[in-house]
C-alpha positions in Angstrom: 0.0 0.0 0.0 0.7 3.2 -1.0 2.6 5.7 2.1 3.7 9.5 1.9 5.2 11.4 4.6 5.1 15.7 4.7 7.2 17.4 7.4 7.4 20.6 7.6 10.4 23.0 9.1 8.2 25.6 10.4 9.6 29.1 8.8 13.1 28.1 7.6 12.8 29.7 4.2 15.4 29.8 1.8 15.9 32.9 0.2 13.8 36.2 -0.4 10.9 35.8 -3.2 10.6 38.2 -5.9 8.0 39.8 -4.1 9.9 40.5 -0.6 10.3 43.6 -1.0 6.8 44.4 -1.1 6.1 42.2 2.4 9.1 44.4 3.7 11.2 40.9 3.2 13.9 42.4 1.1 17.2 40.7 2.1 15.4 37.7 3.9 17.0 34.4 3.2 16.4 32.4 6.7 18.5 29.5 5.7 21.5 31.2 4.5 21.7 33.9 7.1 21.4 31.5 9.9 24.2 29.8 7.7 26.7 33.0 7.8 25.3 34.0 11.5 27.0 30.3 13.0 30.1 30.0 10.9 28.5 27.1 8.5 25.5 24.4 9.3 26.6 21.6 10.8 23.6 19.2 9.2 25.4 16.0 7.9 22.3 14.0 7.5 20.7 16.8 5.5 23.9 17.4 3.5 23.9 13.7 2.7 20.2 13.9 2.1 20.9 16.9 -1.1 20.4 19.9 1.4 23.1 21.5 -0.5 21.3 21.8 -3.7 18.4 24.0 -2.7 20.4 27.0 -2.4 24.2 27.8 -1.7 24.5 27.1 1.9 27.7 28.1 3.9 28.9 24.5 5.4 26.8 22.7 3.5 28.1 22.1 0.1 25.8 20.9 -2.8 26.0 17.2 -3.7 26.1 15.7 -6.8 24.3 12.4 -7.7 22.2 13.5 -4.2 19.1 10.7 -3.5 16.9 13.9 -3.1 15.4 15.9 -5.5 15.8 19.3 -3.9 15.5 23.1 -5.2 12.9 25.6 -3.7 9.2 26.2 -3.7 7.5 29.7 -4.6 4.2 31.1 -3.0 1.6 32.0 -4.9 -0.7 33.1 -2.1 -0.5 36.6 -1.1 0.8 36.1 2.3 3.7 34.6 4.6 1.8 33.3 7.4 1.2 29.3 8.6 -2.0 29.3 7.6 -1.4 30.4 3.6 1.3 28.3 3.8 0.1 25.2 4.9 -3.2 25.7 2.6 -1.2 26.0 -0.2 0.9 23.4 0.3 -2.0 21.1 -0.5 -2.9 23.1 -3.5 -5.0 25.6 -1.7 -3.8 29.8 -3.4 -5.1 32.4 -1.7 -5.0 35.4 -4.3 -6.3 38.3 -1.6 -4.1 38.5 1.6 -6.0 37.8 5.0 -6.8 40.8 7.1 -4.2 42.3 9.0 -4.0 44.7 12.2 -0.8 47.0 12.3 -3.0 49.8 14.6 -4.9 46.8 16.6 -8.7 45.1 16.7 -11.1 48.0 15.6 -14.4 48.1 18.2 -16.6 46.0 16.1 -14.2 43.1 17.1 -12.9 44.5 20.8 -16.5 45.3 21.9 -18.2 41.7 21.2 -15.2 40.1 22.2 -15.2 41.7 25.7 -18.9 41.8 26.7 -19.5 37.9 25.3 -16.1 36.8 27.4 -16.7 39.1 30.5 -13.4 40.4 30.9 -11.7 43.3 29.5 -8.7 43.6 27.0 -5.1 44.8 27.6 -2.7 45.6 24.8 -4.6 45.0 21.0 -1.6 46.1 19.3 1.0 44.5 17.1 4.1 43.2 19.7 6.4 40.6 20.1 4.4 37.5 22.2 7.4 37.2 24.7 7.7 40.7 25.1 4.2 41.8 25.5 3.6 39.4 28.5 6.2 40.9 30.5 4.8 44.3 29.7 1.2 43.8 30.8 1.7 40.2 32.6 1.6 41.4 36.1 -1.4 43.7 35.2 -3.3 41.2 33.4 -2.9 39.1 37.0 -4.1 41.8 38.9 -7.0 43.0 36.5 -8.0 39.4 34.5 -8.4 41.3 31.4 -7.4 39.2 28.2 -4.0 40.6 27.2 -4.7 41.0 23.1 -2.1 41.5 20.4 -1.3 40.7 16.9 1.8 40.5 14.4 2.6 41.6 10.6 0.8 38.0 10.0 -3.0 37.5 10.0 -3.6 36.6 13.7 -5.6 37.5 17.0 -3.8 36.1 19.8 -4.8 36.2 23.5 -2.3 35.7 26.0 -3.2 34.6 29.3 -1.4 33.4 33.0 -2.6 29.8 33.2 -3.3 30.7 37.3 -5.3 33.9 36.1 -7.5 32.0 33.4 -8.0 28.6 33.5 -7.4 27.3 30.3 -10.4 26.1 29.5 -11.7 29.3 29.8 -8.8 31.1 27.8 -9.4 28.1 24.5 -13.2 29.0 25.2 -12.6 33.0 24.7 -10.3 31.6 21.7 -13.5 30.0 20.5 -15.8 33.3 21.3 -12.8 35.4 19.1 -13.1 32.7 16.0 -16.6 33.4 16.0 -16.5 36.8 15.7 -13.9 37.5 13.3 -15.6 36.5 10.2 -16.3 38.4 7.2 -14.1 41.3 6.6 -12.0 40.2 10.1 -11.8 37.1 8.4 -8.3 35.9 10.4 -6.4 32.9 9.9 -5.6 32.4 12.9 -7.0 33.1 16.3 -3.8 31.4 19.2 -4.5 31.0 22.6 -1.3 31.6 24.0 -1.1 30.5 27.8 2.2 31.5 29.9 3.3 31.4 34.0 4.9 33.0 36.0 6.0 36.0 38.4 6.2 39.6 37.4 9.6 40.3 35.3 9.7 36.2 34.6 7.1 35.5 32.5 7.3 32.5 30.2 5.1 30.7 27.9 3.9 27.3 28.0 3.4 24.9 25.8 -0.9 24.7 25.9 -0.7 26.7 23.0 -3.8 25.8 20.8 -4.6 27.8 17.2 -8.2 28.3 16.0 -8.0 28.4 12.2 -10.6 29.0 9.2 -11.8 26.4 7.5 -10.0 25.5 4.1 -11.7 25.4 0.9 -12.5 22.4 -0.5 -11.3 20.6 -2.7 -7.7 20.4 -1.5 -5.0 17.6 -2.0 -6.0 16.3 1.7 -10.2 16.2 0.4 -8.8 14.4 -2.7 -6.4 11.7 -1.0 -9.2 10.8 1.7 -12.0 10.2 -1.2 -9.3 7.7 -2.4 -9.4 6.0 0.7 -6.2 6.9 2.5 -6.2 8.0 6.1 -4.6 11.4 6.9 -2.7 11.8 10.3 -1.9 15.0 11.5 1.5 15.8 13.7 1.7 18.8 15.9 -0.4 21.7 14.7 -1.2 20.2 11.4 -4.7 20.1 13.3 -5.2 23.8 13.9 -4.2 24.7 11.0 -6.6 23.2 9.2 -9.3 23.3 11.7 -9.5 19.4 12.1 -11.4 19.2 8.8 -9.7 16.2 6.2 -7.5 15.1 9.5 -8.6 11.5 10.3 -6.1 11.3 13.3 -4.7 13.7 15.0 -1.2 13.4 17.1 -0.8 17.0 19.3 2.6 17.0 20.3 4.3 19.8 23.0 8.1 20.1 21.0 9.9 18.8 18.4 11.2 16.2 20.0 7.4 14.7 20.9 6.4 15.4 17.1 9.7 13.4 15.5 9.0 10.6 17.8 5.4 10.8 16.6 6.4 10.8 12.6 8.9 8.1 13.7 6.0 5.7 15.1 3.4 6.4 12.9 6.1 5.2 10.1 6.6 1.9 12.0 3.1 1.4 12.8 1.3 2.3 9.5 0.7 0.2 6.0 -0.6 3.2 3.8 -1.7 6.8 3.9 -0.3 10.4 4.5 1.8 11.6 7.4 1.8 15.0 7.6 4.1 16.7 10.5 4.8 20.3 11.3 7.9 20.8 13.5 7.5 24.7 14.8 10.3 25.7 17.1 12.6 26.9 14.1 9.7 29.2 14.4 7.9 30.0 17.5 11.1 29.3 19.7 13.8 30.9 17.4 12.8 32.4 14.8 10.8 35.1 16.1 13.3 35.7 18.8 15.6 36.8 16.8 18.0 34.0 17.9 20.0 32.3 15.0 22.2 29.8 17.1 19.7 28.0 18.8 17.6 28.1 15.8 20.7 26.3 14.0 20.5 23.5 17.2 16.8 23.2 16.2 17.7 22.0 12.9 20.5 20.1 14.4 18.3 18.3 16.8 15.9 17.2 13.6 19.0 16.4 11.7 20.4 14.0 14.7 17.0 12.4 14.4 16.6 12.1 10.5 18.5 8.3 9.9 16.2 7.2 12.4 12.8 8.2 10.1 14.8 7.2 6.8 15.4 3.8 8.7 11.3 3.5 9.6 10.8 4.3 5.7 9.7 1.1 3.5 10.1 0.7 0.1 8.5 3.3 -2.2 7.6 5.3 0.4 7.6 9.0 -0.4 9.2 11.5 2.0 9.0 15.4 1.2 10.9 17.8 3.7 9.8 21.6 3.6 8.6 24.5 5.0 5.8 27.1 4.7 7.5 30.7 5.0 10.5 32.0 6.7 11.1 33.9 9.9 15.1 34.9 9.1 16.8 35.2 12.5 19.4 37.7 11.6 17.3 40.7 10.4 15.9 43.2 12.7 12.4 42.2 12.3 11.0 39.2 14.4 7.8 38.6 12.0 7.6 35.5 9.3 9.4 36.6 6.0 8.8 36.4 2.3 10.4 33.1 0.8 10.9 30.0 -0.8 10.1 27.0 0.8 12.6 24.3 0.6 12.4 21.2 -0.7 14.0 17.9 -0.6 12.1 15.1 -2.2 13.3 11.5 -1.7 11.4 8.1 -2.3 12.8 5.2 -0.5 15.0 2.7 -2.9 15.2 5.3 -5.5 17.8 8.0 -6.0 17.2 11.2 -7.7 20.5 11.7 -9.0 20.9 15.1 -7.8 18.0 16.6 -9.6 17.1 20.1 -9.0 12.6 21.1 -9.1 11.8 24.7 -8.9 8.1 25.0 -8.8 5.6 25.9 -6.3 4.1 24.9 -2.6 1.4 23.1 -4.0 3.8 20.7 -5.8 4.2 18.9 -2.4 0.1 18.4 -2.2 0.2 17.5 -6.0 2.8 14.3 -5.4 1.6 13.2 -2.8 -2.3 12.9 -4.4 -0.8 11.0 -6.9 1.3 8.7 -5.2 -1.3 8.1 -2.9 -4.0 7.6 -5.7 -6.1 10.5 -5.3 -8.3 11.2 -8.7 -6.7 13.6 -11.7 -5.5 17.2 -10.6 -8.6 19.6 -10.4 -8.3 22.6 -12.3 -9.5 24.3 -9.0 -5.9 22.9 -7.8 -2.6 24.5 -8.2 1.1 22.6 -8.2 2.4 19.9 -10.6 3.9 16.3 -9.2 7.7 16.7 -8.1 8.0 12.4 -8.9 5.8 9.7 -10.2 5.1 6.1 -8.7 
């Protein structure tokens, strides 16, 4: 039986798109600056795997006759967010951006949101999530009011100390926000983002839970279902599809828990799609500004990487790549205007060093066919990167 497996390096983009500068992306390449910030990647197993050939990396030279087929992966979707991303990696394009807040939440969201939750609002202004809870964590604790905030991305996020708001209460206000911003506040994402502490100590936790809008349909995870394979979900892959076309879904709290996860659905399953997003290149690093440690978190998936090509069976299909970028090394901490990468390898076969420059939704487009879904709708975007 037929199996495909999609992770996804949350935000390690590689190299600016032609459009960057418009995003105000110009100069972002989150792969090769985090290459140039440490001295060289140190990723053997991604080397070995045709890393090399997506773009010119410091440390990582290309490779020829690599197993992969690698190159990179433009967006087609007016945006740089998960959500676009993710959607259009299973041959979803979004041609009008999501709505975005750089003066905050106008009243016609605040308002609602407030009287149906019964507590009151802090912040509602574009900030940094680490930042903003040391700013207004210790009077949040004392008042109860909701700290809200937003980024250059399309996203209502509510911040909350897990000993201030339970947090079944703070997904429940996450549920109330969704509701309300429809239409014109269309989000994509409404986060809850939970975090403990004392006053000057803050931190986040890892409850965080995303409340996405539904994907059109059809998709490439409608048309593999209707075929009959089963779609399992690792990490956030969940949220950001709002649970619809995810027959199982494996939450995971770090990395670590959503490798393990990839690495046991591999030894467990006979057919269908794995599909795994790995987000602290992102959410831990990225956004922090901090390019060594978002180096380790590639290291630590690279440490781990012979142990899923080991749980691979023969003609399996196994697509690394990511959804935007989030470069470390420039002075803004929002997601970035890029490429995704891509490295494209099918068990017993070796690619030879070939090099595919296409699109996101050529990841959603293989792995229909090699999973049997029916011909490409013209409603569908991307073009198959292999063939069974």
């Amino acid at each position: 039986m037929p199996r495909a497996c999609v992770i996804v390096l949350d935000a390690v983009g590689a190299g600016e798109l032609p459009d960057a500068a418009n995003f105000g992306d110009e100069g972002s390449d989150t792969l090769g600056n985090v290459a140039r910030a440490v001295g060289g990647l140190d990723l053997p197993n991604l080397e070995a795997l045709g890393l090399g050939n997506v773009e010119p990396l410091e440390g990582c030279p290309p490779m020829t006759g690599a197993p992969a087929v690698a190159g990179r992966l433009v967006e087609r979707s007016k945006g740089k967010d998960t959500t676009l991303g993710h959607w259009e990696l299973m041959g979803i394009v979004t041609p009008l951006p999501l709505p975005t807040y750089p003066h905050g939440f106008p009243h016609d969201v605040i308002d609602p949101f407030m009287h149906r939750t019964g507590r009151g609002v802090l912040g509602n202004k574009p900030a940094s999530g680490t930042e903003i809870i040391q700013e207004l964590g210790e009077e949040h604790q004392r008042t109860g009011k909701w700290i809200v905030y937003t980024s250059a991305d399309s996203v209502f996020q509510i911040a909350a100390h897990e000993e201030t708001v339970p947090l079944e209460e703070l997904y429940g206000g996450c549920e109330i926000a969704r509701e309300i911003l429809t239409g014109k506040h269309a989000v994509g994402r409404v986060i809850a983002r939970p975090f403990v502490g004392e006053p000057g100590n803050y931190e986040r936790t890892p409850n965080r839970h995303d409340f996405s809008l539904v994907p059109p349909r059809p998709n490439y995870l409608s048309q593999v279902r209707e075929a009959g394979a089963v779609v399992h979900g690792v990490g956030k892959i969940h949220d950001i599809f709002a649970g619809q076309d995810i027959d199982e879904s494996h939450l995971t709290k770090s990395n670590v828990e959503g490798i393990q996860q990839t690495e046991r659905l591999l030894t467990e399953l006979d057919a269908g799609l794995i599909f795994t997003n790995l987000v602290e290149t992102d959410m831990l690093w990225g956004h922090r500004n901090d390019p060594v440690n978002f180096h380790r978190a590639l290291q630590d998936f690279d440490r781990r990487l012979p142990d899923l090509l080991d749980a691979l069976r023969p003609g399996d299909l196994l697509i690394i790549t990511s959804d935007h970028g989030c470069d470390p090394t420039t002075p803004s901490t929002d997601h970035s205007r890029e490429y995704a990468l891509l490295l494209c390898y099918v068990h017993g076969k070796n690619a030879g060093g070939r090099i595919h420059e296409g699109e996101f939704a050529d990841v959603g487009a293989s792995v229909n066919l090699w999973l049997g879904g029916k011909s490409q709708s013209r409603k569908l975007a991307g073009q198959p990167i292999v063939e069974p």
